[in-house]
N, C-alpha and C positions, 0 to 999 in steps of 0.2 A: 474420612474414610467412607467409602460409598456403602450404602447398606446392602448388603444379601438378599436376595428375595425365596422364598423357601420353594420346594420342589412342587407345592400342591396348590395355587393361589387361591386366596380368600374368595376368592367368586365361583370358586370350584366346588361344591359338595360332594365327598365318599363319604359310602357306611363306614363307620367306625367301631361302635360299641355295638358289635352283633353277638348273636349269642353262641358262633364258633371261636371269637375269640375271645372273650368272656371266660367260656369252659378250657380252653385252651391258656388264658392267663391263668384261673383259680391253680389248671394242674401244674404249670412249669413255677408259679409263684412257691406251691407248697414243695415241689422236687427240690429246688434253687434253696430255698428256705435252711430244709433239713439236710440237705450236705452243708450248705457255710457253718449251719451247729454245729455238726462233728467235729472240720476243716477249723472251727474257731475253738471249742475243748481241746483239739487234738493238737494245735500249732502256734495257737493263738492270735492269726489273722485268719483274713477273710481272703477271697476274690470278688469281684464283681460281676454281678449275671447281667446287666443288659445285653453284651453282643453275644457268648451262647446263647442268652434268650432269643437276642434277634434272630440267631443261623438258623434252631430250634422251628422258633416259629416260621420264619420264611420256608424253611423245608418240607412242614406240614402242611400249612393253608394254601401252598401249591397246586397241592392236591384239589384242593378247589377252584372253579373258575372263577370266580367274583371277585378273589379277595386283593385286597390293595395294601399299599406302603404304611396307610394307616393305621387299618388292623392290626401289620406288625409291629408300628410302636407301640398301640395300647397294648400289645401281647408284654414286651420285653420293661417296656413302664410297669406294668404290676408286678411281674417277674420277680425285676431290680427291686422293689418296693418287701417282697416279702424278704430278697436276702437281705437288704440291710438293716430289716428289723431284725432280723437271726441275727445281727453282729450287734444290736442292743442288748437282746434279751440274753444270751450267752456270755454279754461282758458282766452282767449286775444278778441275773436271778439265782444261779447257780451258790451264789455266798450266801443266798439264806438257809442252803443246806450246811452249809461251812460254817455258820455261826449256830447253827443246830436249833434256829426257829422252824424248820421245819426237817420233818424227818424225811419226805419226798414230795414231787413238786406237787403241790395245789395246783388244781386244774380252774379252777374257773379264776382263783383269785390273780392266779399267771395270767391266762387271760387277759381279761380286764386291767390287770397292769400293761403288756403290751401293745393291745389295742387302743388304750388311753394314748399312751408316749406314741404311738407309729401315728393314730391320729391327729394328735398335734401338732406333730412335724410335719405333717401336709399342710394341717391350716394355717399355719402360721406364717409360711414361708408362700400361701397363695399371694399375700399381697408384694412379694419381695419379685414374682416373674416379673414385671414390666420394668420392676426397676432395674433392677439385675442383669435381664438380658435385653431388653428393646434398650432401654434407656443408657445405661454404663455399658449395654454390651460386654461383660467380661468373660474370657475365655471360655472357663469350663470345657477342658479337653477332650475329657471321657464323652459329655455328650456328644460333640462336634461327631470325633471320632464313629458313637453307634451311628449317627446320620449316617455317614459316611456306609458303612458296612448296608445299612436300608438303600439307601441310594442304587447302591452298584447293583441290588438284588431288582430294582425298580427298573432302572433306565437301560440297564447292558441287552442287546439282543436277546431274543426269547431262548432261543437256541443255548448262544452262550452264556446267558443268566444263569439256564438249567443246569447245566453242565457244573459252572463254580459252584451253585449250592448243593446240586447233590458230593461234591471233592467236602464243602464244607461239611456236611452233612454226615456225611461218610468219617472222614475225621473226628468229629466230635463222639458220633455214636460208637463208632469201633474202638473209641480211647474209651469210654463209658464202660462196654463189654470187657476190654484188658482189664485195668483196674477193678470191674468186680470180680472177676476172676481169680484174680492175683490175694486179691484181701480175702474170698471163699477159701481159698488153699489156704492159707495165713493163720485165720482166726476162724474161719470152719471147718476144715477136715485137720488142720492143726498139724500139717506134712514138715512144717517149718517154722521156728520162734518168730518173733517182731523183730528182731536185732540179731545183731552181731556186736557183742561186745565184750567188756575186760578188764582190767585191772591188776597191778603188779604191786607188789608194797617193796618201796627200796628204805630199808630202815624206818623211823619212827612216821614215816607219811607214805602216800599212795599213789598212783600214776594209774588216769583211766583212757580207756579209748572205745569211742564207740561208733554204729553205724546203724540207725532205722533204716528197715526194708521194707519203707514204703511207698508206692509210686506215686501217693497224694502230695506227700513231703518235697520228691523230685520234680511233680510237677510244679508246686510252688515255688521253687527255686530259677525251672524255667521262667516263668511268667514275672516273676518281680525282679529279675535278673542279676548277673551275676554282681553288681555293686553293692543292692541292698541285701543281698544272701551271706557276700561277705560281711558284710557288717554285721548280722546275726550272728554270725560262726564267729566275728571277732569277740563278740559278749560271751558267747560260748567258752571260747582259748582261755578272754579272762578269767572267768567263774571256777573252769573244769581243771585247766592247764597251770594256772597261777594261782588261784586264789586258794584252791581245796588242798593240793603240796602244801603251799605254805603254813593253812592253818592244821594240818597235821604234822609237820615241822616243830611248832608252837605246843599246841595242845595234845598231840600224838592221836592213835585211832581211837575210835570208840571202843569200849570193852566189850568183847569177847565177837568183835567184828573185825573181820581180815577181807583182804584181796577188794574182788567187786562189791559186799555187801556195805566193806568199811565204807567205801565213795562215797554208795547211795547214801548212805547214813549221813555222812557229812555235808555232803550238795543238799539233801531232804530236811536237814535242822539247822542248817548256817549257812551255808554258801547263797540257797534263795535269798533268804532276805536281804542280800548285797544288793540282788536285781529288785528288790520292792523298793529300797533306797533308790535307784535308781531313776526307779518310772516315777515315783515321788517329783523327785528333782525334775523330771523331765514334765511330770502335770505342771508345777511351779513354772518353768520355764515358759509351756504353751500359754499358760494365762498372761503374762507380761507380753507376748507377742502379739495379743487379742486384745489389745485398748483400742487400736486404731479401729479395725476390723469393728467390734461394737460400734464405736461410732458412727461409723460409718452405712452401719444397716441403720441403726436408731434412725438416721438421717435422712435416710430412704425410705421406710416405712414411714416420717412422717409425712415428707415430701408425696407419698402416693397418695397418703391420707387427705391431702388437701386438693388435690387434682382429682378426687374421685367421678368417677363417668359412670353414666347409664350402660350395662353394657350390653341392652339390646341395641343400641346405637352404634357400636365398634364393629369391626370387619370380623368374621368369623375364627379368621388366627389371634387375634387379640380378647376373645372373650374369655375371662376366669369365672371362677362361682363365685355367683353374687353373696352379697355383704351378711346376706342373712343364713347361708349355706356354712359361714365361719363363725357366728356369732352363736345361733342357734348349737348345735354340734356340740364347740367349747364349751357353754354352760351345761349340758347334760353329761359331758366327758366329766367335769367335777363330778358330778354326784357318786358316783360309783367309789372314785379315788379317797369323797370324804369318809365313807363308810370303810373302807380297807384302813384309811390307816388311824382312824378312831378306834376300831378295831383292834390295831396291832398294839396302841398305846394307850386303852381302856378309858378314852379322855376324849368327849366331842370336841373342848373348845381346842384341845392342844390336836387334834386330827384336823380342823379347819385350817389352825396354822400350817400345818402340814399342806395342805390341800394350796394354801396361798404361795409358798415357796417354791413348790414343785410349781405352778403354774408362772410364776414369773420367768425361773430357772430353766421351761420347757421354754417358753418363747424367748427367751435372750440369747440359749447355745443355740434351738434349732436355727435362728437370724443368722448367729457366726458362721454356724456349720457351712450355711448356704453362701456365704459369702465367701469365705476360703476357698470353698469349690468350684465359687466361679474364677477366683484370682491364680489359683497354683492346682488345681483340680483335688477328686477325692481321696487321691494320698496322702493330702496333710488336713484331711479336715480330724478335729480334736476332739474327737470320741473320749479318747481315755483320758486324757487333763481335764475337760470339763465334768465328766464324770467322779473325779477326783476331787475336785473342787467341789461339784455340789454336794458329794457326801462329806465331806471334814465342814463347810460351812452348816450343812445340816444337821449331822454329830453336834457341832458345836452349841449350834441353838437350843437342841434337845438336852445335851447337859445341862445348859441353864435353868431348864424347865422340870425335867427328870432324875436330875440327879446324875453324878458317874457312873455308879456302880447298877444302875438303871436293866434289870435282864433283857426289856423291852428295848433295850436303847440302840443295839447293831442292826436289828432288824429293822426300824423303822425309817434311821437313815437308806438303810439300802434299796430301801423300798420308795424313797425320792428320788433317789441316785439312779434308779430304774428307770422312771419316768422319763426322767429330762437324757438319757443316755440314749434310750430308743426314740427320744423326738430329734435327739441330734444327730444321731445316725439315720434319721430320715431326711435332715434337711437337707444338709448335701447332694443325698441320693437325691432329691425331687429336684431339686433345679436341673442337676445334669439329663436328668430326663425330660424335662420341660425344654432345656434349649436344644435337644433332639427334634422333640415335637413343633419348636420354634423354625428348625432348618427345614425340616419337610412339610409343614404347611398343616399339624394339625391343631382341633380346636383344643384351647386348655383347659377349659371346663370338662372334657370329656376325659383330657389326660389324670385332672385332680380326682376325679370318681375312678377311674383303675387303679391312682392311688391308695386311695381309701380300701378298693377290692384288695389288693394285694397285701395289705398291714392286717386285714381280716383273716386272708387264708394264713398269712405266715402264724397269727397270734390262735387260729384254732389248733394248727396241724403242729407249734412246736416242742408243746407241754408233751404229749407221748413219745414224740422224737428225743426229749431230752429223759423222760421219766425210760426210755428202753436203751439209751446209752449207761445211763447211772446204774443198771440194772445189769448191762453185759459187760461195763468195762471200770464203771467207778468214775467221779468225778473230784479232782483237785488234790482230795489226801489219801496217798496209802492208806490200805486195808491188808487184813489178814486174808478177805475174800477177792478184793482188787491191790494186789503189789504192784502194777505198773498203771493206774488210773489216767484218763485225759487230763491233760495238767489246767489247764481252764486256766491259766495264769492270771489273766484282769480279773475275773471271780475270785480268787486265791486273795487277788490286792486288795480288794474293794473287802471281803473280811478281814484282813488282818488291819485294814486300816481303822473300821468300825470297832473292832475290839479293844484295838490300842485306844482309844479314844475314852472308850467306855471301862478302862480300866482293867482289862486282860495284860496287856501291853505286850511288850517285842523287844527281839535283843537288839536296843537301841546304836548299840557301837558299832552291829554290823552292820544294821541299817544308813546308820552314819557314815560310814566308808563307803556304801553303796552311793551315796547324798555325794561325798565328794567325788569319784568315778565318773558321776554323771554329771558334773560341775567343770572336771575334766575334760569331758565327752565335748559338753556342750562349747569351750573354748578351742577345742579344736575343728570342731563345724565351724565356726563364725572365722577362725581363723581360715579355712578351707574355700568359705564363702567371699572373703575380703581378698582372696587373689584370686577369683574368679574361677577356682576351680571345679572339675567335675566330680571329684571324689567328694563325696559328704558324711557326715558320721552323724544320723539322725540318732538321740539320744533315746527315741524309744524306742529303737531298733535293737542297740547296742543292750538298754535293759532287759527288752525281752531274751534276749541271746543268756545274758549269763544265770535270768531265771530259767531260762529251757533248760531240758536234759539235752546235754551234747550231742548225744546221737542223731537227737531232732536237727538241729542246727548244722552238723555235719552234712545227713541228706540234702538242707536244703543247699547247703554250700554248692552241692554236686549239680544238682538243678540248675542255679543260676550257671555252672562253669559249662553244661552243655548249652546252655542258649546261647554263649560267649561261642563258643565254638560255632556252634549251624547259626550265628549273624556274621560271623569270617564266609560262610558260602555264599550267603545272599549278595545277590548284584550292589545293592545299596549297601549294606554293609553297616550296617547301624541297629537293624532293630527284628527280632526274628518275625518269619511272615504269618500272615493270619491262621493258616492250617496247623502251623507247628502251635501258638497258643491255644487253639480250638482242641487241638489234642489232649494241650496239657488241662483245661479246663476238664476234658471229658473226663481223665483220670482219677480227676478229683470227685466230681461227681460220681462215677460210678465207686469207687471205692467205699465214698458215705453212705449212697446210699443200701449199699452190701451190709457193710459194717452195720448200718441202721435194723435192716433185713434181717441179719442173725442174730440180732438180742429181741426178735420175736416170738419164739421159742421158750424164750424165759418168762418171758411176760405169760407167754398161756399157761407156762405150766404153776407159777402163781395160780393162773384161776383153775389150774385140772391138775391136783398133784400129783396126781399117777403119770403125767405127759414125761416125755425127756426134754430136761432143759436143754442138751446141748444134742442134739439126733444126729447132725452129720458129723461128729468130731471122731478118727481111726485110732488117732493116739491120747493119750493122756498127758504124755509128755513126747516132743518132737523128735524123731529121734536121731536126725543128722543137725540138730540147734538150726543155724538160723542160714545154713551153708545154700539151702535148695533155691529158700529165697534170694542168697545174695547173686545165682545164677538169674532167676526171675528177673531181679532190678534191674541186670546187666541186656537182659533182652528188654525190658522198659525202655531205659536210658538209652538205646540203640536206635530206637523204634519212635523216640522222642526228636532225636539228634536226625533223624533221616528226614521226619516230617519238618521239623522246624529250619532243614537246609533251606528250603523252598524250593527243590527245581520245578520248575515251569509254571512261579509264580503270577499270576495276572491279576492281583488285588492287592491295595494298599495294608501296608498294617495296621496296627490298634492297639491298644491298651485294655486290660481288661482286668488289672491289678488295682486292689484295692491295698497300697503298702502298706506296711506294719509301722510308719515312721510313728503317727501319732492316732492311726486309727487303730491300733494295737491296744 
């Protein structure tokens, strides 16, 4: 296969690491960051920021004469780097409020856990670029892809370059402006519920129906589209439609709960844990899929290891940071970690053990992560199985050493389970941005240092992001003060898993049925697989669905059923075109960060009691329910559907979904 040569040649020097896009990564890395929080409490996936980051930045640096194709990857590299630390830190830190180690987030010690894990998903996976992609060359789609989108902003006439990125540009920010909009009416002036929903009781069980009104929801449904949306919704059907009838069939309703509150009640104390079962089985699954995959980097990292080069000797596209830039770094990232969780477990020698597990378990999954991503891209890299896995292996050691019934004992696994979560959720991310920077010709060393910039901004800017969500809307468990909280589902997992271990325990038989479901699940993928077909049933997909609240899953059902619709208009007819995703991204964005916006008000008036926590709210309670919104979504979903037809497409499509299959 003849090799590629990238857009920028090694003999070519641009600026790169200047100080417009520097200031420019820091801001979109922390924007990008603090919506994938929300978009990951609220849904329980993510999306992927490098190509809004790319549109973003090429829109802006525009504006200036000087700036080149390079800047914008170091812009959409850091970018990328902060969201996908927000999809570590949002899967694992949030359950140490869930296991009640803490009563709100620690700021520095959050930190420094983040920063440790997102840092050593860069280093660790520096020596895997050559293997990875000069050497195996493996896919890795999503990067190709943002090249691609950089390209077209590079090489197209000036004229017509301008023109697409201001339509992108355009697109993206006007979908930003809708969606905060929409969530300002929603959850700030308070014109109209979150939902539209329901519930009938036919004899001793119940029947519910529901529908979020939200255009974050829709737009996730566009963007991962209509197969793996269905899928969701099918976890959904099971959970909502079969599972909660049936066991009030059985058990009858709770007392002295009827209609809608019976459901909640039932899905809230037994129907989830089918879906914890579930994702269980589906972590167990992802690890037996990862033997090969291990090998195979182990293989690579040693192979690099023994061909090591000078690399002031290599051509300018082929330089990483050198050997003392990873070596140095790793030893000082321990220190921090040894003290945290000596700390948590009042034990040096048992906190060093700690400090050793986490460090193995960070560079083993960030290795796979990167590797997956280059084989089948960042939709199956294994966030939440590996996650899964390091904390029951970690639980398990610490039993041996602490005891069951150990108070210390949830928290400290979680607290490993962090680490290696946010290195693995970096490592994926860093190749696909690396073989970005591989296709358009920049250096890597400079790409690994926006690394680094980006896991910094995401790890300062996400502790207040997450301390003014818990604050405006609740995380993971009912309250009296939050009755509809972000369900933070892998946070949910990742405690109930730590507690059962440590001797809380769980209603094991629902669990167990959720275990076989997904046993189920899983022979019907492989069956699906073995005739070659298109339809799949990813088994964390299907988990997340029936631990969702329906309504969620319903939205996004909707979502993916209009992108199915506006890809029947597209000339190609396969995949919706790049405006209509840029839209849907912008929705999302703007919504969180709205949503983020107005739980600041609560936050001050914590510090000035006399403030109003809530200044722009008309009603107290909505007073046409959830009917004004469900007019709103229908002007979204229109407005989604019109841009995503594509008339007078003239750019390739893209990808820009981070799936829920196993990154969930």
């Amino acid at each position: 296969m003849k090799k590629s040569q990238p857009l920028i040649p090694a003999t070519v020097t641009l600026p790169e690491i200047t100080v417009k896009a520097v200031v420019l990564s820091v801001v979109l890395a922390a924007v990008l960051a603090s919506a994938n929080a929300y978009l990951g409490l609220f849904a329980g996936m993510t999306v992927s920021a490098s190509i809004p980051a790319a549109v973003a930045s090429m829109a802006i640096l525009r504006l200036f004469r000087d700036s080149n194709i390079l800047e914008n990857n170091l812009v959409q590299t850091a970018a990328s780097s902060g969201e996908a630390l927000a999809a570590g830190v949002i899967f694992t830190i949030p359950a140490l409020l869930l296991v009640g180690y803490w009563s709100e987030f620690d700021y520095w010690q959050t930190v420094l856990i983040a920063a440790v894990g997102g840092i050593l998903g860069v280093l660790f996976t520096i020596p895997l670029r050559r293997a990875l992609i000069v050497t195996a060359r493996l896919r890795f789609p999503e990067g190709v892809a943002t090249a691609e989108v950089l390209k077209i902003g590079a090489v197209e006439p000036k004229a017509a370059g301008s023109r697409e990125s201001a339509r992108n540009s355009r697109s993206l920010f006007s979908a930003a402006l809708l969606g905060g909009l929409v969530k300002f009416g929603e959850s700030g002036l308070r014109l109209w519920s979150e939902s539209l929903e329901g519930a009938a009781q036919i004899g001793r069980t119940v029947f519910y129906a529901g529908l979020n009104l939200s255009p974050a929801l829709l737009a996730v449904g566009f963007i991962i589209g209509l197969q793996t949306a269905a899928v969701v919704w099918l976890g959904g059907s099971i959970g909502w439609v079969i599972l909660m009838p049936a066991y009030g069939l059985v058990h009858g309703l709770p007392p002295d709960r009827t209609g809608l509150a019976a459901a909640i009640s039932i899905w809230s104390g037994q129907i989830r844990y089918v879906g914890i079962g579930a994702m269980l089985t589906g972590g167990l699954w992802t690890l037996t899929k990862l033997r090969e995959p291990v090998w195979k980097s182990l293989q690579m990292l040693r192979a690099r290891a023994e061909t090591s080069e000078n690399t002031s000797d290599l051509p300018r596209t082929e330089q990483d940071a050198p050997f003392l830039w990873i070596v140095v770094p790793f030893g000082l990232s321990l220190l921090p970690m040894a003290w945290i969780y000596s700390t948590v477990v009042n034990s040096l020698p048992l906190g060093l053990l700690m400090t050793i597990v986490m460090a193995l378990a960070a560079f083993l999954f960030s290795s796979v992560a990167a590797y997956m991503a280059g084989m089948v891209g960042s939709s199956s890299n294994p966030v939440s199985g590996v996650t899964i896995a390091t904390i029951m292996i970690a639980a398990l050691l610490l039993v041996l050493f602490m005891g069951a019934g150990h108070p210390a004992g949830p928290a400290a696994a979680l607290v490993i389970g962090a680490v290696v979560c946010c290195a693995a959720a970096m490592g994926g991310d860093n190749l696909q941005d690396l073989k970005t920077g591989h296709l358009v010709g920049a250096t890597p060393w400079k790409q690994q240092v926006m690394q680094v910039v980006g896991v910094l901004t995401g790890a300062l800017v996400l502790v207040p992001v997450l301390s003014l969500l818990q604050a405006k809307y609740g995380i993971g468990e009912p309250t009296g003060s939050h009755p509809h909280p972000l369900s933070a589902p892998q946070a949910t997992l990742m405690a109930n898993l730590t507690r059962s271990v440590f001797g809380t325990g769980l209603p094991w038989p629902l669990v167990g049925l959720g275990a076989v479901i997904g046993v189920l699940i899983i022979l019907a993928d492989r069956r699906q697989e073995l005739r070659g077909r298109a339809m799949r049933f990813p088994v964390f997909a299907v988990a997340l669905g029936i631990y969702l609240p329906l309504k969620l899953s319903a939205t996004i059902f909707l979502g993916g059923a209009i992108a199915a619709w506006a890809t029947k208009r597209t000339s190609e007819g396969h995949e919706p075109p790049q405006r209509g995703l840029l839209f849907a991204a912008g929705l999302i964005t703007g919504e969180a960060l709205m949503g983020i916006m107005l739980a600041v008000p609560i936050a001050l008036a914590a510090l000035w009691p006399g403030m109003n926590a809530d200044p722009f709210t008309m009603f107290a309670v909505p007073p046409y329910g959830g009917w004004p919104g469900l007019a709103m979504m229908t002007v979204v979903g229109f407005a989604l559907y019109r841009i995503g037809a594509g008339h007078g497409r003239t750019t390739p499509t893209f990808s820009i979904v981070s799936a829920p299959q196993d990154k969930s």
